[in-house]
MDAnalysis code that builds the backbone (N, CA, C; Angstrom):
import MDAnalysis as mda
import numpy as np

u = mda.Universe.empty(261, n_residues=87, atom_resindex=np.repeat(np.arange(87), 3), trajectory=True)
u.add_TopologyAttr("name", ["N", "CA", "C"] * 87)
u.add_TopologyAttr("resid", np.arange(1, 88))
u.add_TopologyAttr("resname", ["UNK", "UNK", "UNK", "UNK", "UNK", "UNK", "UNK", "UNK", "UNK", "UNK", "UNK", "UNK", "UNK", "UNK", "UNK", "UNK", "UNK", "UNK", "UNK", "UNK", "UNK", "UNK", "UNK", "UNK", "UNK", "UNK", "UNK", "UNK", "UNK", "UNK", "UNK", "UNK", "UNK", "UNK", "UNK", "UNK", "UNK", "UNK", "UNK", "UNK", "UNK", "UNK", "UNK", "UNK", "UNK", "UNK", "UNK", "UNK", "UNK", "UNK", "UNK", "UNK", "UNK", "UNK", "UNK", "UNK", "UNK", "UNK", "UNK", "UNK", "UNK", "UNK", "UNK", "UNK", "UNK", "UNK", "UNK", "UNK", "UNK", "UNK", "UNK", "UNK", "UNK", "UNK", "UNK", "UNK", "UNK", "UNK", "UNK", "UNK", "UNK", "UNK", "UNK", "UNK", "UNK", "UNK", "UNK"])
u.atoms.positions = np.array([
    [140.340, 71.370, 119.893],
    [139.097, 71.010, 119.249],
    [138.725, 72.086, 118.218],
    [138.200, 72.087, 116.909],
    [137.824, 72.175, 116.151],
    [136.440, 72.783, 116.017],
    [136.328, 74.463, 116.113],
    [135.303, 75.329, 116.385],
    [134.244, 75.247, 115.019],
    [133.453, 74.456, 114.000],
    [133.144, 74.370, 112.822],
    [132.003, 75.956, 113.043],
    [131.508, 75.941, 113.863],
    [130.428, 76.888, 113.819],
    [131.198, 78.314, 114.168],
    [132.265, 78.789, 114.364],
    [132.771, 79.778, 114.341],
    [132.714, 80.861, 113.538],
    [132.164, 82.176, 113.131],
    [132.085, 82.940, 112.397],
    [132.684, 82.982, 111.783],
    [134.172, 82.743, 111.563],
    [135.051, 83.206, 110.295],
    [135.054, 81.585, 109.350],
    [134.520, 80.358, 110.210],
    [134.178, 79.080, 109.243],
    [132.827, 79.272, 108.842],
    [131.771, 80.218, 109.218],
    [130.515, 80.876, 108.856],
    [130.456, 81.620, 107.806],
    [131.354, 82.346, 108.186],
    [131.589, 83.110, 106.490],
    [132.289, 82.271, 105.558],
    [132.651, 81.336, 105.715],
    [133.413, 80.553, 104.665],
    [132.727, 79.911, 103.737],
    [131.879, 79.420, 104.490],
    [130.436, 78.289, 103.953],
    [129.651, 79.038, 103.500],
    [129.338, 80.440, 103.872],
    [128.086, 81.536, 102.923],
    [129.161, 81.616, 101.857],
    [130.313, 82.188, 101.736],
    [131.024, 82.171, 100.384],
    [131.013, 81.298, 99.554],
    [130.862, 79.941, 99.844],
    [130.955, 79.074, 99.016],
    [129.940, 78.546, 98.252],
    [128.973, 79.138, 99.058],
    [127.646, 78.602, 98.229],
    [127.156, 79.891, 97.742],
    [127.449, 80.787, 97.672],
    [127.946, 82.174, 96.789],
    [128.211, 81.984, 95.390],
    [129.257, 81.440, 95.660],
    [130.838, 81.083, 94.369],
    [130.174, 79.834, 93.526],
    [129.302, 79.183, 94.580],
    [128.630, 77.992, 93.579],
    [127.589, 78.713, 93.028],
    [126.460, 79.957, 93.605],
    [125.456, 79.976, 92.469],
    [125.797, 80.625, 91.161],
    [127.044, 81.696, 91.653],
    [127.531, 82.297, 90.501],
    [128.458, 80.916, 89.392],
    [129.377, 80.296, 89.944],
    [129.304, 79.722, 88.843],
    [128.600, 78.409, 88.454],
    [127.567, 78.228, 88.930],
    [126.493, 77.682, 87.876],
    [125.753, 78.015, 87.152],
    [125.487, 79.462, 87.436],
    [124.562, 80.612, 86.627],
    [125.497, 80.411, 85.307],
    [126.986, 80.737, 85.637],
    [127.666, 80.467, 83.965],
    [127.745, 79.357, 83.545],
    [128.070, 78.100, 84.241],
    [127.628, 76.933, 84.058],
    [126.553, 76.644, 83.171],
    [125.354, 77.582, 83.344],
    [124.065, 76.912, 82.539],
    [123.966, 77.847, 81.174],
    [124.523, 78.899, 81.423],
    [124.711, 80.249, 80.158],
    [125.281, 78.856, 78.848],
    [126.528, 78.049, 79.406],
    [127.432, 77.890, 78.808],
    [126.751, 76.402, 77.655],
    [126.184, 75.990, 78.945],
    [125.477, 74.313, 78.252],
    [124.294, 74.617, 77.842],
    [123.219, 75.994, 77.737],
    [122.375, 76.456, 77.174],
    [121.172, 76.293, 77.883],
    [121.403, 75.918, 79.041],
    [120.071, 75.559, 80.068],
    [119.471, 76.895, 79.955],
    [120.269, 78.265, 80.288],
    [120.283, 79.521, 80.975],
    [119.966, 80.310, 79.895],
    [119.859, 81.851, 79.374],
    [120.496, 82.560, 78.356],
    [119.934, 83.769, 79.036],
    [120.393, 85.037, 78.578],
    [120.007, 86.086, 79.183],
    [118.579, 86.744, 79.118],
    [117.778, 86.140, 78.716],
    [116.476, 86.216, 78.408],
    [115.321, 85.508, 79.675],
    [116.173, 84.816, 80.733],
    [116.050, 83.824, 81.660],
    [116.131, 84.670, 83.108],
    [114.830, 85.372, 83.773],
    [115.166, 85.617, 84.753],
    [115.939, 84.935, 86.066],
    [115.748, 83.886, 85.542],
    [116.627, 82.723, 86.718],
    [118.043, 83.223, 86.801],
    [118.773, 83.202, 85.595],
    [119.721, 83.592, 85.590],
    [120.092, 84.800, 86.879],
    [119.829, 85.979, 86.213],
    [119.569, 86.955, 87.377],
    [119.330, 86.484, 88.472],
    [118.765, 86.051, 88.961],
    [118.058, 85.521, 90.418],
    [119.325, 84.495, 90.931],
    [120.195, 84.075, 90.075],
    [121.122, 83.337, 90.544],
    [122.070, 83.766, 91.288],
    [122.123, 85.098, 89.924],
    [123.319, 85.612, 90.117],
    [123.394, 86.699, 91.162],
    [122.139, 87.165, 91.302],
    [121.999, 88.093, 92.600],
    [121.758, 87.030, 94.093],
    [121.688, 86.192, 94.059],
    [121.505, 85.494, 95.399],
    [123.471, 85.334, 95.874],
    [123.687, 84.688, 94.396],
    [125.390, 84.548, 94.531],
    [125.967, 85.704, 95.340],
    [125.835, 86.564, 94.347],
    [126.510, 88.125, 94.928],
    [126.204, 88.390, 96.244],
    [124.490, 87.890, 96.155],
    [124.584, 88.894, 97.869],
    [125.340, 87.767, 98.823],
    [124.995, 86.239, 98.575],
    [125.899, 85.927, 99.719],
    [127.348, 86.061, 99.864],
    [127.806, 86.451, 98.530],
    [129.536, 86.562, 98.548],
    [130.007, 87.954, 99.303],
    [128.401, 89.057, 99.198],
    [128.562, 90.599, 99.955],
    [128.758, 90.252, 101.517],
    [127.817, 89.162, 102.111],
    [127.485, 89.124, 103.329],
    [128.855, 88.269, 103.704],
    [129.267, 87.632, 102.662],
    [130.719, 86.722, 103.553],
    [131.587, 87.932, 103.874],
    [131.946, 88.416, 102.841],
    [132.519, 89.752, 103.279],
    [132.925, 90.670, 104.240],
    [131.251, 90.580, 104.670],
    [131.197, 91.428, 106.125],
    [131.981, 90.534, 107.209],
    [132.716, 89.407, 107.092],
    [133.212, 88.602, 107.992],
    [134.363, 88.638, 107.515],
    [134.837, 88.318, 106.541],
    [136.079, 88.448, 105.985],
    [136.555, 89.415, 104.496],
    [136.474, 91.033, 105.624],
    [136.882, 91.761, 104.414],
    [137.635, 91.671, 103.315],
    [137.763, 92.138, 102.271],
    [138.385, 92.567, 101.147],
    [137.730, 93.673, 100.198],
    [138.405, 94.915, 100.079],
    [137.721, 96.052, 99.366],
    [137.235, 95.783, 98.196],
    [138.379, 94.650, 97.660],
    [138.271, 94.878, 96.056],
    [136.975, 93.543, 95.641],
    [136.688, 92.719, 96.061],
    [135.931, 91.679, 95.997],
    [134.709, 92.150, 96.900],
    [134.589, 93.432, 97.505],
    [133.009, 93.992, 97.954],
    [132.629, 94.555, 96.905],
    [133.660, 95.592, 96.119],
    [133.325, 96.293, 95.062],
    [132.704, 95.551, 94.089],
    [133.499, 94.707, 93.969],
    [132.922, 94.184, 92.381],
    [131.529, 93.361, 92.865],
    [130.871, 92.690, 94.090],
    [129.939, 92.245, 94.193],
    [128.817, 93.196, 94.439],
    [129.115, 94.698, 94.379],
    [128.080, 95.369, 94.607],
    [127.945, 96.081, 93.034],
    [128.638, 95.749, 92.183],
    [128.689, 96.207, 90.525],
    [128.058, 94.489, 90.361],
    [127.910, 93.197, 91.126],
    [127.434, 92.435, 90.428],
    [125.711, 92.968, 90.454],
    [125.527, 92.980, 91.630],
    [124.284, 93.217, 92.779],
    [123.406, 94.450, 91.597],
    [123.816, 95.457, 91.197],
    [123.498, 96.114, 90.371],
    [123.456, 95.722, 89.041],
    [124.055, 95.207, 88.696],
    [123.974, 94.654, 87.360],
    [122.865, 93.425, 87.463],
    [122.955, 92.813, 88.789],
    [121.517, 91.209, 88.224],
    [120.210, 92.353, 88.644],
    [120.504, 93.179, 89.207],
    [119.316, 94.079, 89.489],
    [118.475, 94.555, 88.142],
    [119.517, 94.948, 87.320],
    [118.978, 95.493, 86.508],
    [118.374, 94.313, 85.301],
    [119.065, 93.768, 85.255],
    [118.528, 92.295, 84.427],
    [117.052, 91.947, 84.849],
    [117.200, 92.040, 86.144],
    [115.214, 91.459, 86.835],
    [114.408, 92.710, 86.290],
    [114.945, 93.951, 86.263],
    [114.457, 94.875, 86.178],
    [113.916, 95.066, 84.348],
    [114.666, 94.711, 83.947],
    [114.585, 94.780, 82.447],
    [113.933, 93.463, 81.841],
    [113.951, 92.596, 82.584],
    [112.903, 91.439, 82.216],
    [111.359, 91.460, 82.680],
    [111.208, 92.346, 83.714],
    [109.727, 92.514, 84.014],
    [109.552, 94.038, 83.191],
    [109.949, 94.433, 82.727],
    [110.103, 95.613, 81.578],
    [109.315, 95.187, 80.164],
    [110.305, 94.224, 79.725],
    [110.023, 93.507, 78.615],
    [108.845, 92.533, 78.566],
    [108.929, 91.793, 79.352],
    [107.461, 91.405, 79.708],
    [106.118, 92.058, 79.795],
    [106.061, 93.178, 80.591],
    [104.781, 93.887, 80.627],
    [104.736, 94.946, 79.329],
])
């Protein structure tokens, strides 16, 4: 029988809906919904990242933590620089 709720099919399903906000965030960059002026964007892209950080913690890989914690910092700074520009 077929364990669906099993942690390592737990982390599978947070990854994936990870991998979907990030690429719809480019998705909308691309068809012009989005542009970098768009805190949404950011907010996408940091929800993406963190759930692709937290799949992680279930199914390591060094090189795909790294780069989601250079994403994590980078949409950080985007929110950061849009309530900047704003006020």
């Amino acid at each position: 029988m077929i364990n669906f709720f099993s942690l390592q099919n737990i982390g599978h399903a947070i990854s994936m809906i990870g991998m979907a906000c990030v690429v719809f965030a480019y998705f909308a960059i691309e068809r012009g919904w989005l542009d970098n002026k768009n805190i949404k964007l950011y907010v996408i892209n940091l929800i993406g990242a963190l759930l692709l950080l937290i799949s992680l913690l279930i199914n390591f890989n060094l090189g795909s933590f790294i780069i989601e914690i250079f994403w994590i910092i980078i949409s950080m700074m985007g929110i950061i620089n849009y309530y900047k520009i704003k006020n």
